[in-house]
C-alpha positions in Angstrom: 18.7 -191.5 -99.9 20.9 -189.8 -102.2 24.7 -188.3 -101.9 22.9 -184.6 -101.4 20.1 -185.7 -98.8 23.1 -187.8 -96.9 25.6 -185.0 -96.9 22.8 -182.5 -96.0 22.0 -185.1 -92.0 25.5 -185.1 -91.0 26.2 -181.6 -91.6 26.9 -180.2 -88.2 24.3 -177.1 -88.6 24.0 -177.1 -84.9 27.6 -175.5 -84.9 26.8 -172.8 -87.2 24.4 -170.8 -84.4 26.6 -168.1 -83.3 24.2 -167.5 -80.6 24.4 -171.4 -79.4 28.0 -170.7 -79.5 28.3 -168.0 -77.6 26.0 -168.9 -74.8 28.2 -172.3 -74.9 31.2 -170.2 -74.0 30.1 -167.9 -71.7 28.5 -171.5 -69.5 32.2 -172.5 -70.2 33.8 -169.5 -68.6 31.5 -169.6 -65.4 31.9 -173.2 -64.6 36.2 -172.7 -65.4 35.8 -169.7 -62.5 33.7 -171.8 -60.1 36.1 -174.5 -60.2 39.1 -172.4 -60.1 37.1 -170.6 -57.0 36.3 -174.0 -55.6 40.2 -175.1 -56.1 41.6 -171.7 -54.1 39.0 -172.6 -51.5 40.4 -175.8 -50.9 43.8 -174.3 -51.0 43.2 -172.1 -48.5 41.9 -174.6 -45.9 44.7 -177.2 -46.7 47.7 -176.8 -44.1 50.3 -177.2 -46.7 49.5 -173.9 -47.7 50.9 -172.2 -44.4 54.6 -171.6 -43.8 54.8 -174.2 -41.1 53.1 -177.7 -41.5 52.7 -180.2 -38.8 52.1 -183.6 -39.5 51.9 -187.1 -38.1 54.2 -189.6 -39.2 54.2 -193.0 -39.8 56.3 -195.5 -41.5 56.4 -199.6 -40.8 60.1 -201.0 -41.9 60.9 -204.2 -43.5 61.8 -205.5 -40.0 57.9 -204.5 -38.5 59.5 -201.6 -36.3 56.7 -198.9 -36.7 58.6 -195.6 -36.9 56.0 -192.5 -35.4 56.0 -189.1 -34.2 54.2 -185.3 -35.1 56.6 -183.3 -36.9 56.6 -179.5 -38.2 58.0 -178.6 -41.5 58.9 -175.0 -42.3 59.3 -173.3 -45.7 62.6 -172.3 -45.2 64.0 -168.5 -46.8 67.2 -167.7 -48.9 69.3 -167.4 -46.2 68.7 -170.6 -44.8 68.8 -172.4 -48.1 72.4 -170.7 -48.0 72.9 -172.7 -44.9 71.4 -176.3 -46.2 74.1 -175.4 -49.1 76.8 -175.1 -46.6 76.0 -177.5 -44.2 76.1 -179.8 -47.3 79.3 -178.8 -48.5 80.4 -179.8 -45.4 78.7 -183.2 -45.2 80.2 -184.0 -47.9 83.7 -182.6 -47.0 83.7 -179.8 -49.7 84.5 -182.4 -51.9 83.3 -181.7 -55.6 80.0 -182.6 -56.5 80.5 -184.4 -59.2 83.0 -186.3 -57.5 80.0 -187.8 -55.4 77.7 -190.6 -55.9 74.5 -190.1 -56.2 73.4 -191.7 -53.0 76.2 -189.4 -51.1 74.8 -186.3 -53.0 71.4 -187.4 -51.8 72.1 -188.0 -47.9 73.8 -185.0 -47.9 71.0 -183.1 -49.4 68.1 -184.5 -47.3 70.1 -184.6 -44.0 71.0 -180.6 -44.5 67.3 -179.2 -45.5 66.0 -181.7 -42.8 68.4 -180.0 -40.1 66.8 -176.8 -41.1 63.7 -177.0 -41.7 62.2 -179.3 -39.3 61.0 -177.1 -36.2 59.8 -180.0 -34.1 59.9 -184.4 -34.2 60.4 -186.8 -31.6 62.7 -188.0 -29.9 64.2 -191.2 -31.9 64.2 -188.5 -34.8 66.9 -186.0 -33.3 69.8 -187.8 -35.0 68.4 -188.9 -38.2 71.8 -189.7 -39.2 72.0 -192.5 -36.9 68.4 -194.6 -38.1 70.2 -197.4 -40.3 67.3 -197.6 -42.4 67.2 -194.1 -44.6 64.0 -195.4 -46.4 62.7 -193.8 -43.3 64.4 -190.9 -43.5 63.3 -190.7 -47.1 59.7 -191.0 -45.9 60.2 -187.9 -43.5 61.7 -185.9 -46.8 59.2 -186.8 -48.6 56.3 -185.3 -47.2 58.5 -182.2 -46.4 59.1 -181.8 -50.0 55.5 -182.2 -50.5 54.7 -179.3 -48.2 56.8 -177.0 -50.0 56.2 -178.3 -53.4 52.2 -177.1 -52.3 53.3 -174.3 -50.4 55.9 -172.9 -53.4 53.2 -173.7 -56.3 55.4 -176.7 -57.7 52.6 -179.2 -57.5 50.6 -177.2 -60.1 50.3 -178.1 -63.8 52.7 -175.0 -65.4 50.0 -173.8 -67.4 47.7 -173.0 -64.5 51.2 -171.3 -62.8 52.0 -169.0 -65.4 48.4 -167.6 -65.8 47.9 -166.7 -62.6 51.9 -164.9 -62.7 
């Protein structure tokens, strides 16, 4: 086999059929629209997606107490994220945030939006301020953030956000 006869067998001709190409697209387009379809579908049905979220709760700590209860999450407006602001100005004695350490800037932050947004929890969960362990408390944060990171759009990549703005 010579240079010509080697060069002419790996020669992607199959690339060179405009019709080829174009059918290759449009099969590309359809099956990027069923799966976007398919992912608003599933969107739709999860219950992240609504405004209030209810969830079961569960959480073992490192002493084998087994923290439980159904709680509801709500995506909370402005005017109550003015309020978490305040309330954790005044957690925090209106000192100046950067002041604060970062575990202070945290409990505030968690125990204000938790005050707010949480609609219902059990009993041993009214005064989360009181549990000594906050890993637990963390737990409870973070599925609430993960409510409204769904809810707000947050847990999408960025280029699938800013197409469909």
């Amino acid at each position: 086999m010579n240079a010509e006869e080697l060069k002419k067998r790996i020669e992607p001709t199959h690339l060179e059929d405009e019709d080829q190409t174009e059918h290759l697209k449009k099969v590309l387009e359809e099956k990027t629209k069923k799966l976007e379809q398919d992912e608003d579908e599933m969107k739709a049905d999860d219950p992240k997606s609504e405004v209030e979220y209810s969830f079961d709760f569960q959480y073992r700590d490192v002493h084998g107490k087994t923290w439980m209860g159904k709680f509801t999450n709500k995506i909370l407006n402005e005017r109550e994220r003015r309020q978490v602001g305040i309330m954790r100005s005044m957690l925090t004695a209106g000192q100046p945030y950067e002041s604060l350490d970062m575990l202070t800037r945290d409990n505030a932050l968690i125990h204000a939006h938790l005050a707010h947004s949480l609609t219902q929890k059990p009993k041993w969960a009214e005064k989360l301020d009181e549990i000594h362990d906050r890993r637990v408390v963390e737990a409870i944060y973070e599925e609430v953030m993960a409510h409204e990171a769904h809810f707000l759009g947050y847990d999408r990549d960025s280029s699938q956000s800013q197409a469909n703005s």
